[in-house]
GURO-811524 format. One record per residue (C-alpha): chain; x, y, z; residue number from 1. Coordinates in Angstrom, 1 decimal, always signed. Layout:
N
+---+--------+--------+--------+-----+
: c :   east :  north :     up :   k :
+---+--------+--------+--------+-----+
: A :      X :      Y :      Z : NUM :
...
+---+--------+--------+--------+-----+
This chain:
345
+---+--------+--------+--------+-----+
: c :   east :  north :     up :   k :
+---+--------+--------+--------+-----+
: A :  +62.0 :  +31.0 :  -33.7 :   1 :
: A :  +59.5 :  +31.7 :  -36.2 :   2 :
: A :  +59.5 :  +28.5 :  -38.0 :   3 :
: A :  +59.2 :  +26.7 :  -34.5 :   4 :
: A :  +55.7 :  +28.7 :  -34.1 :   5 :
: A :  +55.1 :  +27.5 :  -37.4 :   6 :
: A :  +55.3 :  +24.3 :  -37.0 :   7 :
: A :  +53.1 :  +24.4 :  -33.6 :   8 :
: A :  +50.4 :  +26.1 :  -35.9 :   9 :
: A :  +49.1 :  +23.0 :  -37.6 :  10 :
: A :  +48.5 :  +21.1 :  -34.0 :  11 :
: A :  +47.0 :  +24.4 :  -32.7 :  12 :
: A :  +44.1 :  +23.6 :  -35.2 :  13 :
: A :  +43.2 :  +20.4 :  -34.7 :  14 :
: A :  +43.3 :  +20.3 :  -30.8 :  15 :
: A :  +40.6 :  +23.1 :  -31.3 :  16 :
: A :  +38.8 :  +21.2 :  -33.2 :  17 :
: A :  +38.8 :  +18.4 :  -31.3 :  18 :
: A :  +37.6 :  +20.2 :  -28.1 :  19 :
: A :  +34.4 :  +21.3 :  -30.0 :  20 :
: A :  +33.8 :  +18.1 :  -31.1 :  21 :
: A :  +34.5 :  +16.8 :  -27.1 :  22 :
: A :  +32.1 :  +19.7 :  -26.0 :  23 :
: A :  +29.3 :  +18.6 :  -28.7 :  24 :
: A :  +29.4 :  +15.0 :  -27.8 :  25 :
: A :  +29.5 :  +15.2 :  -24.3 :  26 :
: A :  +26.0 :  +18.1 :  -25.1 :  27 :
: A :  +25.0 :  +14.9 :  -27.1 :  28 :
: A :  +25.6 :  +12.2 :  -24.3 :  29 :
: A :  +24.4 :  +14.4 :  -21.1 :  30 :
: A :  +21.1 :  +14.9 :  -23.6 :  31 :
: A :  +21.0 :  +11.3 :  -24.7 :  32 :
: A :  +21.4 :  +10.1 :  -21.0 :  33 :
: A :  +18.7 :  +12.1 :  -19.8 :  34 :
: A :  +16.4 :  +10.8 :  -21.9 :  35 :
: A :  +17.4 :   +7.5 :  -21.7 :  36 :
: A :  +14.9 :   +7.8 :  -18.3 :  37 :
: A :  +11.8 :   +6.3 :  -18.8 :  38 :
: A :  +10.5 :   +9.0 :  -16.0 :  39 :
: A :  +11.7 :  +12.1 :  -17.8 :  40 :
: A :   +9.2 :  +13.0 :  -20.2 :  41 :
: A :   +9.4 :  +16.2 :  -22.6 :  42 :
: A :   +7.0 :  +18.9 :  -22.7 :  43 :
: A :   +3.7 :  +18.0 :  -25.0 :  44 :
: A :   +4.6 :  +14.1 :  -24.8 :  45 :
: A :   +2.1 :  +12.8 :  -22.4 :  46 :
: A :   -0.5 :  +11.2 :  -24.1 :  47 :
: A :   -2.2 :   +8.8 :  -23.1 :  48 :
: A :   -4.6 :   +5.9 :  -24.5 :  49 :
: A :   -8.0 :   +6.9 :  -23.9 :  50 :
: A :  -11.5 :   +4.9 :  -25.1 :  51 :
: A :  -14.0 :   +7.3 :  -26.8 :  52 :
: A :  -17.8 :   +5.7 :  -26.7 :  53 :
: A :  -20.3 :   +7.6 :  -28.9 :  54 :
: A :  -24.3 :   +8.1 :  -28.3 :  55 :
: A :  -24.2 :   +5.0 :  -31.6 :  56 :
: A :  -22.0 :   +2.6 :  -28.9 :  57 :
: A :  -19.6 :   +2.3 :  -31.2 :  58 :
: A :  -15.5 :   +2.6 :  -29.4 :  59 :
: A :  -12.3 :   +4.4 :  -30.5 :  60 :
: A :   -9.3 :   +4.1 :  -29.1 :  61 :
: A :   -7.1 :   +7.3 :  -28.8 :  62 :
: A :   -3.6 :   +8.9 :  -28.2 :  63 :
: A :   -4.7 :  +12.1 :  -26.1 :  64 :
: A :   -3.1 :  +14.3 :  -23.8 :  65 :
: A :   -4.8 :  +16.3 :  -20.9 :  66 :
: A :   -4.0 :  +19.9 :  -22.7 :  67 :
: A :   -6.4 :  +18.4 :  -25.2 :  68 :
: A :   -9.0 :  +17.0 :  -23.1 :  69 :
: A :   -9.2 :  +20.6 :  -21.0 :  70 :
: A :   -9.8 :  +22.1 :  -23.9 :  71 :
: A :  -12.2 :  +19.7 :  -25.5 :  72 :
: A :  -14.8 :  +19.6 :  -22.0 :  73 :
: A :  -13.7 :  +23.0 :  -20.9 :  74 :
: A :  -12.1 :  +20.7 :  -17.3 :  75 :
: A :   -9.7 :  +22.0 :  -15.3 :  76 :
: A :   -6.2 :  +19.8 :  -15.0 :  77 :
: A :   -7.6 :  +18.7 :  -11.2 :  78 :
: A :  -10.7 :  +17.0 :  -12.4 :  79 :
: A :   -8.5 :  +15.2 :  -14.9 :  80 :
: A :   -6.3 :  +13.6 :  -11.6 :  81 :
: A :   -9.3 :  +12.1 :  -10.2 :  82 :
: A :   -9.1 :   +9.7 :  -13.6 :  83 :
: A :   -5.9 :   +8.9 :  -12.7 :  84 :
: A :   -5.7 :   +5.2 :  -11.9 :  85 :
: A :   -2.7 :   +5.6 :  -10.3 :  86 :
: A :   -3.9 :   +7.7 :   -7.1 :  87 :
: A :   -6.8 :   +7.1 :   -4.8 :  88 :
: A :   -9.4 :   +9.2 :   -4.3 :  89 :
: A :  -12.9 :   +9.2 :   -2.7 :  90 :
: A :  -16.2 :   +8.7 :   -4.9 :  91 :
: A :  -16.9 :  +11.8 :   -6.8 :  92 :
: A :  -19.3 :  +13.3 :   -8.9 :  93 :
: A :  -18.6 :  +17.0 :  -10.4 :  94 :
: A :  -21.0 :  +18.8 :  -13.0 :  95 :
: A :  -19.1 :  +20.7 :  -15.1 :  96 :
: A :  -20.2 :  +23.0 :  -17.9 :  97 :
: A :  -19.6 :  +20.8 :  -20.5 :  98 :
: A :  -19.2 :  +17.9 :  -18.9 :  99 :
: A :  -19.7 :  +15.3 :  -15.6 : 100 :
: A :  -16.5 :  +14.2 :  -14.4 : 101 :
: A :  -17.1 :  +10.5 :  -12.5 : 102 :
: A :  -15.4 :   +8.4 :   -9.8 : 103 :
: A :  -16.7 :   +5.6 :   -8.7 : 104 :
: A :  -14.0 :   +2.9 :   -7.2 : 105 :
: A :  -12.3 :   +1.8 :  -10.5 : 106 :
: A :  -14.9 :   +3.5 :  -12.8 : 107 :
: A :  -13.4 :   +7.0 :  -13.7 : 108 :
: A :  -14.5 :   +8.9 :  -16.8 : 109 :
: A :  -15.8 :  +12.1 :  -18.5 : 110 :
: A :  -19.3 :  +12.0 :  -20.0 : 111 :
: A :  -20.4 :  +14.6 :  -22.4 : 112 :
: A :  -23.6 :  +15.4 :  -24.3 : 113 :
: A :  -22.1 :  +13.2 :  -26.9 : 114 :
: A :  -19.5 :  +10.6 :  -25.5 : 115 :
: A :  -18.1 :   +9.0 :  -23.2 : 116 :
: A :  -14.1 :   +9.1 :  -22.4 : 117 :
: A :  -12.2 :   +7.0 :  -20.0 : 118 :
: A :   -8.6 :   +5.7 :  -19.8 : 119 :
: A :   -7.6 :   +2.6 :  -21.3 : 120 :
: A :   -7.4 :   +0.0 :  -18.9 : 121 :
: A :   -7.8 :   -3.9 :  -18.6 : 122 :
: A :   -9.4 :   -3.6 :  -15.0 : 123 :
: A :  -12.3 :   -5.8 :  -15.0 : 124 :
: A :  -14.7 :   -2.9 :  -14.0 : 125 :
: A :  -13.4 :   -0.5 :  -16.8 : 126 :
: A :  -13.6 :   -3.5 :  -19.3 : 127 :
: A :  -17.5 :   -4.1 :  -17.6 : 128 :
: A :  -18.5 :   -0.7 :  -18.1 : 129 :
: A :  -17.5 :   -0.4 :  -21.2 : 130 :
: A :  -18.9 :   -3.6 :  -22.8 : 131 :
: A :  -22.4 :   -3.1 :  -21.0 : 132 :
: A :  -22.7 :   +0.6 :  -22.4 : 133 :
: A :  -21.8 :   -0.5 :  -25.8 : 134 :
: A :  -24.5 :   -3.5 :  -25.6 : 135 :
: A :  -27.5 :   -1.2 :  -24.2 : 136 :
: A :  -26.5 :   +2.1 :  -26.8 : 137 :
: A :  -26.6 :   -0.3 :  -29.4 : 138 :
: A :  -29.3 :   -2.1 :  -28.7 : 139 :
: A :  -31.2 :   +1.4 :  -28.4 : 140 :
: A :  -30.1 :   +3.6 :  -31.1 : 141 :
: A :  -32.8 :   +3.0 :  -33.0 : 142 :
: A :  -35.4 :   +3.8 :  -30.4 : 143 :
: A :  -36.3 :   +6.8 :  -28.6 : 144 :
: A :  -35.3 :   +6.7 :  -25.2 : 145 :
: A :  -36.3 :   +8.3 :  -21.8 : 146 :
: A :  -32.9 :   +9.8 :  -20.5 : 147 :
: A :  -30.5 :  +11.7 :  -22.6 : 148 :
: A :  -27.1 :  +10.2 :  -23.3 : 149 :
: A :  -25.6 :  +11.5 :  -19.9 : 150 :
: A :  -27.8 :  +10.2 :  -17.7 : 151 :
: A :  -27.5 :   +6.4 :  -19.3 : 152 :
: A :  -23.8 :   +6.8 :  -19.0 : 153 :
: A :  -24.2 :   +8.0 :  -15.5 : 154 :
: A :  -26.5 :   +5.5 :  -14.1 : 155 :
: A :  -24.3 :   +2.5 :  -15.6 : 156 :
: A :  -21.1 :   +3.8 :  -13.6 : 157 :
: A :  -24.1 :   +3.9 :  -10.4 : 158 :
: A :  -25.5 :   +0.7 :  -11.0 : 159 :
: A :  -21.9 :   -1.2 :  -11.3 : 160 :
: A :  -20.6 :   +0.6 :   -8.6 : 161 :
: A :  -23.6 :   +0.1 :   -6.2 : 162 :
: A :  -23.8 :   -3.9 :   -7.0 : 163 :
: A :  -19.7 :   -3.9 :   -7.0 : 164 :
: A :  -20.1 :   -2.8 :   -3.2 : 165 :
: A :  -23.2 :   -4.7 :   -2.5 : 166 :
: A :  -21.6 :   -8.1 :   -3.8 : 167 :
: A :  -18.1 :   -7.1 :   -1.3 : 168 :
: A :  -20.4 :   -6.9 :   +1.6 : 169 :
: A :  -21.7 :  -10.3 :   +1.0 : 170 :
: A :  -18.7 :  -12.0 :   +1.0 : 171 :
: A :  -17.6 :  -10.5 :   +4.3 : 172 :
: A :  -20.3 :  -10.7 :   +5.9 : 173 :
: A :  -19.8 :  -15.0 :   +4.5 : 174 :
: A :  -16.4 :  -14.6 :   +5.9 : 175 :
: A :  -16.6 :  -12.5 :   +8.8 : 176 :
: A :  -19.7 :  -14.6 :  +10.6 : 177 :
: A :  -18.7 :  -17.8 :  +11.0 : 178 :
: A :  -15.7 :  -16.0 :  +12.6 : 179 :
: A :  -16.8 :  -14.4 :  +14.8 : 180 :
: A :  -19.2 :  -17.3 :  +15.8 : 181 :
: A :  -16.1 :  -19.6 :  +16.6 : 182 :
: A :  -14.4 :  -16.8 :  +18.4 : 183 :
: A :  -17.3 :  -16.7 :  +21.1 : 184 :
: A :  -17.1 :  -20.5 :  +21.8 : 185 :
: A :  -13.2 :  -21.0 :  +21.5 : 186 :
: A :  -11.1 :  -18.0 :  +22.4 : 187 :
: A :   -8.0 :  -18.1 :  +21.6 : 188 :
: A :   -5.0 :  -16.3 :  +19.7 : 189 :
: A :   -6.2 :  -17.7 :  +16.2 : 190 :
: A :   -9.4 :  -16.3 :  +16.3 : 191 :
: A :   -8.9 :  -13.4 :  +17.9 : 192 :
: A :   -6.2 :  -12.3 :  +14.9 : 193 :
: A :   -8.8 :  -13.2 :  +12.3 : 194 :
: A :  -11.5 :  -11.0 :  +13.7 : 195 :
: A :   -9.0 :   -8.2 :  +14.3 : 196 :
: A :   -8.2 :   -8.7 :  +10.5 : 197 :
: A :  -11.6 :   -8.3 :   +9.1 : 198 :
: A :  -12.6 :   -5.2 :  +11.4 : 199 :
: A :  -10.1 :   -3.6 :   +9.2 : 200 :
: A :  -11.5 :   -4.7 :   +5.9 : 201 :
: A :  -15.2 :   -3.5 :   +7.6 : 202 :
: A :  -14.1 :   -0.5 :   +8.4 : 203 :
: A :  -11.6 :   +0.0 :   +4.9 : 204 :
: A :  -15.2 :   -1.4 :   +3.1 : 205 :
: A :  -17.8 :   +0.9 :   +5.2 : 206 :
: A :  -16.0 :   +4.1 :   +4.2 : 207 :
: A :  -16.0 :   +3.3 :   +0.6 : 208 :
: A :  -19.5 :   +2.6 :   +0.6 : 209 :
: A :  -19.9 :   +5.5 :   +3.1 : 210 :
: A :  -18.3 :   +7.7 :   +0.4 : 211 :
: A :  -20.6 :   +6.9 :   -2.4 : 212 :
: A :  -24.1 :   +7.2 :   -0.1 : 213 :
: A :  -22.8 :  +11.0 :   +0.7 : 214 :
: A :  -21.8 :  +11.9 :   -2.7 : 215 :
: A :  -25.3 :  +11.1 :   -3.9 : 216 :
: A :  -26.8 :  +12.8 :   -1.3 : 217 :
: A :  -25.0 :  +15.9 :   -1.5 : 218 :
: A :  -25.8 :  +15.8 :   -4.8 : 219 :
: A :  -29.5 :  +15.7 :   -3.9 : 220 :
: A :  -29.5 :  +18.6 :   -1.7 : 221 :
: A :  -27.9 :  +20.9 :   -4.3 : 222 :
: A :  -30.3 :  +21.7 :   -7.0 : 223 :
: A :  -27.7 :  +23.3 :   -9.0 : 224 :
: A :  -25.0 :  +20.6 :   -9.1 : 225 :
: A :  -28.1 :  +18.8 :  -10.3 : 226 :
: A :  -29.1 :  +21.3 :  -13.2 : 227 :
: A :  -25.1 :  +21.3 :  -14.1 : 228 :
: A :  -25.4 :  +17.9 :  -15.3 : 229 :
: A :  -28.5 :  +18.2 :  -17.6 : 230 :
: A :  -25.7 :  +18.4 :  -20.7 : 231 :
: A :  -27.5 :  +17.3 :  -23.6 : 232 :
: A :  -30.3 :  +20.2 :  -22.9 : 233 :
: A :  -27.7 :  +22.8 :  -22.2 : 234 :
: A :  -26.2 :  +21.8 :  -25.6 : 235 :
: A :  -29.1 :  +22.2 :  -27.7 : 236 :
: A :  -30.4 :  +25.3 :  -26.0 : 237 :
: A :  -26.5 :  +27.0 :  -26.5 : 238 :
: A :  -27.6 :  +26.2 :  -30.5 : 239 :
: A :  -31.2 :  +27.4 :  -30.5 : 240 :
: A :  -33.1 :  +23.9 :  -31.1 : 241 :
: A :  -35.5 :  +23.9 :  -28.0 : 242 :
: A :  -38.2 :  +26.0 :  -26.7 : 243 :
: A :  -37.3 :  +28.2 :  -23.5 : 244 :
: A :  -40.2 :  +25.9 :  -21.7 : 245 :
: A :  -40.0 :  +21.9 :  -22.0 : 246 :
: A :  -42.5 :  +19.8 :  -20.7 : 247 :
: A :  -40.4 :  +17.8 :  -18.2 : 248 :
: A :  -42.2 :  +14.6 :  -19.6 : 249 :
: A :  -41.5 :  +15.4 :  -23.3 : 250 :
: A :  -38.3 :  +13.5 :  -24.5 : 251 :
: A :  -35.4 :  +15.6 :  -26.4 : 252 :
: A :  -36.6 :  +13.8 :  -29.7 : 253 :
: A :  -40.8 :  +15.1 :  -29.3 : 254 :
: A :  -41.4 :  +11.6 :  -27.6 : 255 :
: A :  -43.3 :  +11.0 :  -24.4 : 256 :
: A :  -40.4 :  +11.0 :  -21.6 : 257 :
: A :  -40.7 :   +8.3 :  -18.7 : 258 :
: A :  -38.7 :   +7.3 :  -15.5 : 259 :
: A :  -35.6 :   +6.1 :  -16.7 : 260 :
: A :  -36.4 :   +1.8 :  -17.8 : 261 :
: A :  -32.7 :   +1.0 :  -17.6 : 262 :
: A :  -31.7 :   +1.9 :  -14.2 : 263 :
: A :  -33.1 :   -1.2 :  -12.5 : 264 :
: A :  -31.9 :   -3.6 :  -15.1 : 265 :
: A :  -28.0 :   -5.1 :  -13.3 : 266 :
: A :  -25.7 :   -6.2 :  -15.8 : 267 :
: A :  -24.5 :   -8.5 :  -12.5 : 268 :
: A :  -25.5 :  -11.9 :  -11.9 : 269 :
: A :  -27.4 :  -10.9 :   -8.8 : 270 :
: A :  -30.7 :  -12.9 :   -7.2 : 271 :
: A :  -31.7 :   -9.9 :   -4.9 : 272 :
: A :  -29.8 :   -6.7 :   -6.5 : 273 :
: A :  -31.7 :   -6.2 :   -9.6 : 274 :
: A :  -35.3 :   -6.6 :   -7.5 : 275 :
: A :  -34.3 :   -4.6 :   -5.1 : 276 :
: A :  -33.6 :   -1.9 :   -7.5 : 277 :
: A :  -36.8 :   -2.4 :   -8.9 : 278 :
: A :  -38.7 :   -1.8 :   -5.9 : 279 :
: A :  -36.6 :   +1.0 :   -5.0 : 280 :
: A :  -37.0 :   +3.0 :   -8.5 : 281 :
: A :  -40.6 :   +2.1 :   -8.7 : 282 :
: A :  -41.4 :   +3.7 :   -5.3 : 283 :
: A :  -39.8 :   +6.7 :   -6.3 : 284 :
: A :  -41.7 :   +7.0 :   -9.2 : 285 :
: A :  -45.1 :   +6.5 :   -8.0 : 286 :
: A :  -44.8 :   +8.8 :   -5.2 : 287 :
: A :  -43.6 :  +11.6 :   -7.6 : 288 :
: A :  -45.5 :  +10.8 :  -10.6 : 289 :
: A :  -48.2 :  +12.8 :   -9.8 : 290 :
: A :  -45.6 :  +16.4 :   -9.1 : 291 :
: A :  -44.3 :  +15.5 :  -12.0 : 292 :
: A :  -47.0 :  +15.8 :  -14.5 : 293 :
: A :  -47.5 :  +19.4 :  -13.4 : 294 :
: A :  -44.0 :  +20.9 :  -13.3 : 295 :
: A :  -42.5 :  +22.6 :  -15.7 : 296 :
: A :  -38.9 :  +22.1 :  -17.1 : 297 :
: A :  -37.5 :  +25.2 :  -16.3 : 298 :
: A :  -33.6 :  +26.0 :  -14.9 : 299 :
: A :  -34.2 :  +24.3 :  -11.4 : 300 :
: A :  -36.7 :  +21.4 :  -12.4 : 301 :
: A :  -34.2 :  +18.5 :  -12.0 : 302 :
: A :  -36.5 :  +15.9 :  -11.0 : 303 :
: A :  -35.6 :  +13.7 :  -13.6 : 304 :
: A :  -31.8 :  +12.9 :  -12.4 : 305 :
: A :  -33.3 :  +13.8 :   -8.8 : 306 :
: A :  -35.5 :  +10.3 :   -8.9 : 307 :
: A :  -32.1 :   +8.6 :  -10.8 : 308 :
: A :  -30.0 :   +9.3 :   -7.6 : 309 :
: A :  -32.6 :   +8.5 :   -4.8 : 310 :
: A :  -33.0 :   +5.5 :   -6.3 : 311 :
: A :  -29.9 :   +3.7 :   -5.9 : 312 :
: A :  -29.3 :   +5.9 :   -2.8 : 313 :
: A :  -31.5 :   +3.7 :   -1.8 : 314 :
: A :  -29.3 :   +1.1 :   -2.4 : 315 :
: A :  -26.2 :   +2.3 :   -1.5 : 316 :
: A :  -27.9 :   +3.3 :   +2.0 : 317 :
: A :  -29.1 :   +0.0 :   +2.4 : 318 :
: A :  -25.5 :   -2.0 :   +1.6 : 319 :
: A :  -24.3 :   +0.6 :   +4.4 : 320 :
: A :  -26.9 :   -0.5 :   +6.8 : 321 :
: A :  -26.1 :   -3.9 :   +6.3 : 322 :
: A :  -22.3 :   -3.1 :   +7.6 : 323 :
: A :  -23.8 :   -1.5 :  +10.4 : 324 :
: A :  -25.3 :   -4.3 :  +11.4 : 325 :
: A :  -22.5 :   -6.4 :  +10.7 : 326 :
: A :  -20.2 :   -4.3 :  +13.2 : 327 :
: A :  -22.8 :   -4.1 :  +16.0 : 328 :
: A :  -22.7 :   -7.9 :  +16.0 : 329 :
: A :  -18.8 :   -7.7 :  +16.3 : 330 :
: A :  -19.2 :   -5.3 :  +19.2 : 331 :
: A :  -21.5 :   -7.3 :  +21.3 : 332 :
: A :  -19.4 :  -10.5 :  +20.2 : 333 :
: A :  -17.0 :   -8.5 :  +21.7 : 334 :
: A :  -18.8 :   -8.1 :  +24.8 : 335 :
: A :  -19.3 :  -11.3 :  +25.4 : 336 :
: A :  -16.1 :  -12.0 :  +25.2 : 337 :
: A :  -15.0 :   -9.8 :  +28.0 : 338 :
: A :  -17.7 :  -11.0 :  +30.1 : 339 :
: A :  -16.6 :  -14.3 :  +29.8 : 340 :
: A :  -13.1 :  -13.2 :  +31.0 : 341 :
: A :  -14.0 :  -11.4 :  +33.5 : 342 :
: A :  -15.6 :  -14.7 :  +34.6 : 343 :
: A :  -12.6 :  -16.9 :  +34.5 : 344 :
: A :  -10.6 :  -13.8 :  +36.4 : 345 :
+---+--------+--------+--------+-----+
């Protein structure tokens, strides 16, 4: 009897042996399969591919995750979802302490004193923005400009996203006229499906540009949202280089500070968009010129970015108006219409 348990020893070992080894691959397969997923991601490996634009123009391209970018411009990890290509969210514009976080349609970034970061994309509006602010910081590094590094940034994202709008308005309005005209001398099924169809685009387009007009002028009526974004100042008075009292005319550099030359200039192919902006900025200025000269730059003097947002308020307000209009002439199309039922009845 004691041999035959001897004999059984030998197999013992092995078949142990062998269910370790089945427990360790089947550990190695269940871990294997799961990340086999391309929607399973481990802790700490969600970077993602970021352009970097410096005060120079010149462009970087980097791996970062969000940890990294919190901690860089002090954001919190829901400022960093409205970036997010992915989701949709409503035009936004959040002064941070470090930082303004923008969202304007498909232009989404974080501007600092010093750069500007937003994801890598090949949407024609990231790719816009991005050329045009390269072209105008390079073209005036070596001169002394009116508005710090934010505000260019800033007014670029406006200024695209304001024409962007204004140019989608045109073409419906192209589209939806002739339309409507044909529907009030031939009504029929056809026509009636076609106007029906581009009431919903108004309406989808009149939000939008609904969305931006508010967000300006919320930011207007809050003098400390607007003293939030004056970065570059709040930067060089955290390190000791400025006076406690600026001039609010005298540049960053010791230059003679203006209304900001840039913000009527469209990087668009526009007749009427560019003039218009013109007229609008140059308004603005004269009518405040005068305050100006006597204020001083203190916590809640803001004027500066104040006259940069009522100026293509100005704009946005009038694309909206123009929608308006457009959807009046729908309703009393409308109107007619009925009438002219009512009439064959």
């Amino acid at each position: 009897m004691e041999e035959s348990q001897g004999d059984f020893l030998p197999s013992d070992v092995p078949e142990s042996t062998s269910s370790n080894n089945c427990e360790r691959n089947t550990s190695s397969a269940h871990s294997n399969r799961w990340s086999g997923f391309p929607g399973v991601k481990k802790r700490g490996h969600s970077s993602r591919s970021w352009i970097k634009i410096d005060q120079d123009g010149n462009v970087k391209i980097l791996e970062l995750d969000k940890a990294k970018i919190m901690r860089q411009c002090s954001l919190p990890s829901r400022d960093l979802r409205l970036l997010d290509p992915l989701f949709i969210y409503p035009s936004t514009i959040l002064g941070r302490e470090k930082a303004i976080v923008v969202s304007l349609e498909q232009i989404r970034c974080i501007i600092t004193a010093e750069e500007v970061i937003l994801m890598n994309s090949l949407d024609i509006n990231v790719v816009q923005y991005k050329s045009e602010l390269c072209k105008r910081l390079q073209a005036k590094k070596d001169q002394s400009d009116d508005l710090p590094f934010e505000f260019r940034a800033l007014e670029l994202a406006l200024e695209l996203t304001c024409m962007s709008l204004d140019v989608k308005v045109k073409e419906l309005e192209m589209e939806i006229y002739p339309v409507l005209d044909e529907l009030a001398s031939s009504i029929n099924t056809l026509n009636l499906e076609r106007v029906r169809r581009l009431k919903g685009h108004l309406l989808t387009l009149t939000q939008r540009v609904q969305k931006v007009r508010d967000e300006l002028e919320h930011l207007m009526d809050d003098d400390g949202d607007m003293a939030e974004m004056y970065l570059t100042e709040k930067k060089l008075r955290s390190e000791g280089n400025t006076p406690h009292e600026i001039n609010p005319l005298t540049n960053f550099s010791g230059g003679t500070r203006q209304v900001s030359k840039s913000a009527p200039v469209s990087p668009i192919a526009s007749t009427s968009g560019a003039p218009r902006l013109q007229r609008a900025f140059s308004s603005i200025v004269t009518a405040s010129k005068q305050g100006s000269l006597s204020s001083s730059h203190g916590g809640d003097n803001i004027e500066q970015l104040e006259m940069l947002l009522e100026a293509y308020f100005v704009v946005i307000d009038h694309t909206l108006s123009k929608l308006l209009s457009l959807k009046e002439y729908i309703d009393d199309t409308e109107d007619l219409i009925n009438i002219k039922l009512v009439r064959i009845d």
